[in-house]
C-alpha positions in Angstrom: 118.1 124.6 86.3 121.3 124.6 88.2 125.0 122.9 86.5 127.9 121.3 88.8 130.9 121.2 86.9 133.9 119.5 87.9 136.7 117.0 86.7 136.7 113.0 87.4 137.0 112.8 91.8 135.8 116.7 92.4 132.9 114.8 94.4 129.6 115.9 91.5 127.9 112.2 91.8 128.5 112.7 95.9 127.1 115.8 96.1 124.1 114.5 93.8 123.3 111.8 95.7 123.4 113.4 99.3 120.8 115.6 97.9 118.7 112.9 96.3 118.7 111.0 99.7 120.8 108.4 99.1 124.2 109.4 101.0 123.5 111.1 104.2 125.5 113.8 105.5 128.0 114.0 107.5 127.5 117.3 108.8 125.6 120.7 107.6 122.4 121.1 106.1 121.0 121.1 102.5 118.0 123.8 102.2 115.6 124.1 99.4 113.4 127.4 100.2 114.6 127.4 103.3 113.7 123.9 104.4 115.9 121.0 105.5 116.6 118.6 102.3 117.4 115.8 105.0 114.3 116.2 106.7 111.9 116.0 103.7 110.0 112.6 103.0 110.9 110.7 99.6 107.7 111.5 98.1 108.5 115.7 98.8 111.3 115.5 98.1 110.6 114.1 94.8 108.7 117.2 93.9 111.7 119.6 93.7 114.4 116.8 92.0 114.8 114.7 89.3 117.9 112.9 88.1 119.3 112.1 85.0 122.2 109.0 84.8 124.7 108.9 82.6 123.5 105.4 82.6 120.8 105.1 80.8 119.1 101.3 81.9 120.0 103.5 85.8 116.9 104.9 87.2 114.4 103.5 84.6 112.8 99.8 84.5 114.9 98.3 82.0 111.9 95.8 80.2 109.6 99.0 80.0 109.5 101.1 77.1 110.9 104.9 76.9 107.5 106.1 77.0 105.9 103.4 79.6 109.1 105.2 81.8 108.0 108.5 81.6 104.4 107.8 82.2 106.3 107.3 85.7 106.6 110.7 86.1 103.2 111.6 86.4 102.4 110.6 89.8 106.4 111.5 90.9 106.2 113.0 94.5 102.4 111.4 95.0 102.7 108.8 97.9 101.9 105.2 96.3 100.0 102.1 97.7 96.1 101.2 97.7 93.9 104.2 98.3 90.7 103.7 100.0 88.1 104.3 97.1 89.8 101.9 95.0 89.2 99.4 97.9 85.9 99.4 97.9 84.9 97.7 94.5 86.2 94.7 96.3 84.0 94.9 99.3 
């Protein structure tokens, strides 16, 4: 686990969300193991982060339950749409 401290404005929730993907940078590089951050797909990079908001309906789907949510996280960093062998019940 890694902390970020830093009073209201010290630029936490901007350097969060550059990391996650959803600010770009401006300039420089983020590196996890040596790898470019920016580079990564969102399902790979979904392996090595997680976020928690200080919001708590943020991130989730509100009308699911706590636990339907976290069932979520199962398949976190798997690509998602129809696969193939699922297809072919419908043939």
């Amino acid at each position: 686990f890694i902390t970020i401290l830093g009073g209201n404005g010290a630029g936490k929730s901007t350097l969060f969300n550059t990391i996650a993907g959803t600010l770009s940078l401006t300039s420089g590089t983020i590196r996890i193991l040596g790898e470019d951050l920016t580079k990564f797909s969102p399902e790979k990079r979904a392996k090595y982060l997680s976020r928690v908001f200080q919001d708590p309906k943020m991130g989730t789907a509100p009308r699911m339950t706590v636990a339907e949510n976290l069932l979520i996280a199962k398949f976190r960093g798997e690509k998602r749409g129809l696969l193939p062998r699922r297809l072919t019940s419908y043939k």
